[in-house]
C-alpha positions in Angstrom: 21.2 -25.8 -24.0 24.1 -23.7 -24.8 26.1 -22.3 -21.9 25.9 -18.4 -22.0 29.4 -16.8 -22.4 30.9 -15.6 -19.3 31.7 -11.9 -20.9 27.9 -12.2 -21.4 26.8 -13.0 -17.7 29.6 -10.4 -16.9 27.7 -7.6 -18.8 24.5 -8.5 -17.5 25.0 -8.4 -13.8 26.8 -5.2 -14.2 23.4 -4.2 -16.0 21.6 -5.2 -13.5 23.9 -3.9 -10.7 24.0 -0.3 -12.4 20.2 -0.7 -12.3 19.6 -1.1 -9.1 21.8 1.4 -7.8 20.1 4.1 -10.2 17.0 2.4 -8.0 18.4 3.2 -4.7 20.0 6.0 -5.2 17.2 8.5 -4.3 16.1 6.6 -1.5 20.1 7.1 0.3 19.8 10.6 -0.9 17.2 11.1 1.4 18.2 9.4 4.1 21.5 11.4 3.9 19.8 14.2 3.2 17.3 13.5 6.3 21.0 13.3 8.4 22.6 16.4 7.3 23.0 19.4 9.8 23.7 21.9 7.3 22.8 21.2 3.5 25.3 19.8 0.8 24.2 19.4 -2.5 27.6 18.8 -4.2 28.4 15.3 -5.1 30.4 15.2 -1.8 27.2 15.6 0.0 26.1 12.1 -1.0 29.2 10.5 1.0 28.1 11.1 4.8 30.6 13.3 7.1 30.2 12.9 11.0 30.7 16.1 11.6 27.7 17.2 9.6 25.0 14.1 10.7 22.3 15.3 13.7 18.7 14.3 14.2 17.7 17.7 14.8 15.6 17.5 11.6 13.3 14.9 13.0 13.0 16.7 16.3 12.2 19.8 14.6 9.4 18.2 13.2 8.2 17.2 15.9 8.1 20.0 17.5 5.6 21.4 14.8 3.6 18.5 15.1 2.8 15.3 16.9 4.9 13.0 14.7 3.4 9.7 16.5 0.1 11.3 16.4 0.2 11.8 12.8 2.0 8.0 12.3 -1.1 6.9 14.8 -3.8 8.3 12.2 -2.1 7.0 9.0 -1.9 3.6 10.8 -5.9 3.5 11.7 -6.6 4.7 8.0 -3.8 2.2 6.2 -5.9 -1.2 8.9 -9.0 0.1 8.3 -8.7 0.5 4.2 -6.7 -3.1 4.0 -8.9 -5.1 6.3 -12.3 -3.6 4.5 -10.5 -4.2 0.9 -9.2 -8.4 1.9 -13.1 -8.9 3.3 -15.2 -7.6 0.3 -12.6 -8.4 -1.8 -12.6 -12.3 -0.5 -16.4 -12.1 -0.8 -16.8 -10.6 -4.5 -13.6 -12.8 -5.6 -15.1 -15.6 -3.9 -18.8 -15.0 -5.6 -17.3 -14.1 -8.9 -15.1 -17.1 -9.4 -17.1 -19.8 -7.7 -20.7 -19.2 -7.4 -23.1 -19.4 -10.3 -25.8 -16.6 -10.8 -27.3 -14.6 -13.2 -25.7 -11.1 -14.0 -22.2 -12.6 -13.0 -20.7 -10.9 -16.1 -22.2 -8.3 -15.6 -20.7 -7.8 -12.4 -17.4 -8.5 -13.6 -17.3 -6.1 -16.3 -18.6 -3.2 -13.9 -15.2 -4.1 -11.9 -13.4 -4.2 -14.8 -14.9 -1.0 -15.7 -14.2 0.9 -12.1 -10.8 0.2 -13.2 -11.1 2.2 -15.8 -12.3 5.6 -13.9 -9.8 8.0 -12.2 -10.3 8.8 -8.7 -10.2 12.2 -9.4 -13.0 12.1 -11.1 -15.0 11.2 -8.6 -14.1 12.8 -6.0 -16.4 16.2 -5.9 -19.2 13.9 -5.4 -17.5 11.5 -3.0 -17.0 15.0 -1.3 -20.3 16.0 -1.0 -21.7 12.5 -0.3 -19.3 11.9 3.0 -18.8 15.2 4.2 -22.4 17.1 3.3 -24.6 14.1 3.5 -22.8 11.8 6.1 -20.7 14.7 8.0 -18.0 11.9 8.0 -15.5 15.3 8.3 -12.7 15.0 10.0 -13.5 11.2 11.1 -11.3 8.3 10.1 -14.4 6.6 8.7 -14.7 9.1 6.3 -11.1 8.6 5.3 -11.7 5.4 5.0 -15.2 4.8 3.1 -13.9 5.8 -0.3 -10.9 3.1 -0.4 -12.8 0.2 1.5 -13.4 -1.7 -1.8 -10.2 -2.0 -4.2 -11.4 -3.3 -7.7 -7.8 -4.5 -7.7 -7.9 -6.9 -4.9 -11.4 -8.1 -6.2 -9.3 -9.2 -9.4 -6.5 -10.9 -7.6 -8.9 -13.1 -5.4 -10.8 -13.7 -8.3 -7.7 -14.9 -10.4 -6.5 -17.3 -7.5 -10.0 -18.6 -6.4 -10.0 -19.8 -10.2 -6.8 -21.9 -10.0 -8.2 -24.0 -7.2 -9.8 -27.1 -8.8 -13.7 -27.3 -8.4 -13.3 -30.6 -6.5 -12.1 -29.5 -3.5 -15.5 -26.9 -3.3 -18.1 -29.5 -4.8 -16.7 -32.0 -1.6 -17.2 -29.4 0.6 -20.6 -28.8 -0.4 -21.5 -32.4 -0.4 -20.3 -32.9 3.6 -23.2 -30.2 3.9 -20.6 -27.3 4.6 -22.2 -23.3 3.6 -21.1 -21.2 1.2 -19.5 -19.2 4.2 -17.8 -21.9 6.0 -16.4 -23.4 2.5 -15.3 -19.5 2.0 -13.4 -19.2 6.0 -12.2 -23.0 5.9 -11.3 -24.2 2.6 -10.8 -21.4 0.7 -9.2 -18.4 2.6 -6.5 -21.0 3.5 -5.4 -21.8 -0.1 -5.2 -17.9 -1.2 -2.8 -17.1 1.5 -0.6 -15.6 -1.4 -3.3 -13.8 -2.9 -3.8 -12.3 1.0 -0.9 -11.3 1.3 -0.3 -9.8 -2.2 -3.0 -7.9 -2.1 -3.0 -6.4 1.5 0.7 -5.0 0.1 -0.8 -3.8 -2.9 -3.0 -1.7 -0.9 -1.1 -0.7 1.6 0.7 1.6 0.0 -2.2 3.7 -1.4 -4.0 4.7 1.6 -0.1 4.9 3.4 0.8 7.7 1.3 -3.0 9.1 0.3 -2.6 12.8 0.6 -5.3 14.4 -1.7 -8.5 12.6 -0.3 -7.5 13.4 3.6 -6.4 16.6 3.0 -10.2 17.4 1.5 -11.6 15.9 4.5 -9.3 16.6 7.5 -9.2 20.2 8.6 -8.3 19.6 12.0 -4.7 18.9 12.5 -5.2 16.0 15.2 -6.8 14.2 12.6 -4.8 14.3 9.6 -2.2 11.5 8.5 2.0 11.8 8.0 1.1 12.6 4.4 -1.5 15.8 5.1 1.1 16.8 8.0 4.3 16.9 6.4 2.8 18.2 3.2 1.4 21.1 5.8 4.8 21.3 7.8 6.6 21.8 4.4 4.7 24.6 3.2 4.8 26.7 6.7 7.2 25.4 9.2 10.1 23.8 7.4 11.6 27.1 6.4 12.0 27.6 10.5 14.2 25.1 10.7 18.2 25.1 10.4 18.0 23.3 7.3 14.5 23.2 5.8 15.0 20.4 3.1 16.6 18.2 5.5 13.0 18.4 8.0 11.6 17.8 4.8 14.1 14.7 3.6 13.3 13.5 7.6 9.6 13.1 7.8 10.1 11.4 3.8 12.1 8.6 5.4 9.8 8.6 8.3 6.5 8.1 6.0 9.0 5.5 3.7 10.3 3.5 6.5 6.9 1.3 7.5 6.2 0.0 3.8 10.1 -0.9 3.1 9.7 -2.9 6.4 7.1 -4.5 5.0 7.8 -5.4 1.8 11.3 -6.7 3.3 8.9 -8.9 5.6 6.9 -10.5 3.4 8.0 -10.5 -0.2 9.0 -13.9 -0.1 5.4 -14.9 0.1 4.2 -13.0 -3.2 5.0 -17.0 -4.8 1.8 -19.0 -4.3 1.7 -22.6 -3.6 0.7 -25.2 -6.0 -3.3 -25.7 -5.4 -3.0 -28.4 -7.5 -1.4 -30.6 -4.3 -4.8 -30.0 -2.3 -6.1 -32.9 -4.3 -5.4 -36.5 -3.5 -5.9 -38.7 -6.0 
């Protein structure tokens, strides 16, 4: 293989450099932005200045609000979503890659096809189902309900339960082990990537879900960062010293928990070679 040019490797790291700085750079805009004491917007105001950096902004807001409170309630919603989406979605990828029955296509295509249907759409009734019907109102279950099954994760569990060989299942089966204990034992432990890819995949849409709690929240105790910072914005922010700052601080306080996370974990996203769980 021929040895790429070193002008060439030059180019493209500076490519890739200029790339991710464009990638960045609204991120350290708002954490600047979140620091400032009185509001730049020249390019100067990207390079920080002691003299104008303060963490008023993030007291300010919580003085509107109870900013743990409102962290506390978008934490309960984020667990409750993920942990309902990696149970039926272990179950249903489980079922739909494994098991035999009849309909199984069926089933698959209706998942396919949920894929294919907005949210919004079907939100009026979701509405009237959870809050008329249920009175799941300003409840974390009825935050929760609508996102507890993620046709997304049911696709990723399905894709990784069908690169472990059928061997290791059929041996299961013949020791006398259930479908269940096959599932919790011998399967869950091979689809550790597909675990964790898929509780970061959806922790980021119920994290940062506005629309759906705002319908359903009304009281302010109950509502998530998203609901209360969107609230705060349109009626207290303008109180404040420098209102876009309070705005820039609660952003970095809603963005901080999923950077962690991916930071944590995103060496995991490579799965292991099922292949090796056979001995010949």
């Amino acid at each position: 293989m021929a040895r790429i040019p070193r002008i060439t490797r030059i180019l493209r790291y500076a490519a890739l450099g200029l790339g991710a700085i464009a990638a960045l750079l609204p991120f350290y805009y708002m954490l600047i932005g979140a620091l400032q004491k009185k509001r730049d917007t020249s390019l100067g105001g990207l390079l920080p200045k002691p003299g104008n950096l303060t963490l008023d902004n993030l007291a300010g807001i919580d003085d509107s609000f109870s900013l743990l409170g409102a962290l506390a309630n978008s934490l309960i919603m984020t667990v409750g979503v993920v942990v309902c989406t990696l149970v039926f979605g272990l179950l249903a990828g489980y079922a739909l890659a494994i098991l035999r029955f009849r309909g199984r296509g069926l089933v698959f295509a209706l998942v396919l096809l949920v894929q294919a249907i907005p949210f919004q759409l079907l939100m009026i009734p979701l509405y009237v189902m959870v809050v008329r019907y249920f009175g799941l109102a300003d409840s974390y279950a009825g935050m929760i309900l609508p996102f507890a099954i993620n046709s997304v994760a049911v696709l990723i569990f399905r894709q990784y339960f069908l690169q472990i060989p059928r061997e290791i299942f059929d041996a299961a089966r013949m020791d006398g082990a259930s479908e269940l204990r096959i599932l919790r034992s011998v399967a869950v432990p091979l689809v550790r990537p597909a675990i964790l890819t898929a509780m970061l995949v959806t922790f980021i849409g119920p994290w940062n879900e506005f629309l759906w709690p705002f319908l359903v929240t009304k009281d302010q105790g109950m509502q998530p960062l998203a609901v209360s910072l969107a609230n705060y914005s349109q009626a207290n922010s303008t109180f404040q010293a420098n209102p876009m700052g309070a705005v820039l601080a609660g952003a970095c306080v809603l963005a901080v928990p999923a950077v962690v996370l991916f930071l944590l974990f995103q060496r995991h996203f490579t799965s292991a070679n099922l292949g090796s769980a056979i001995k010949g």
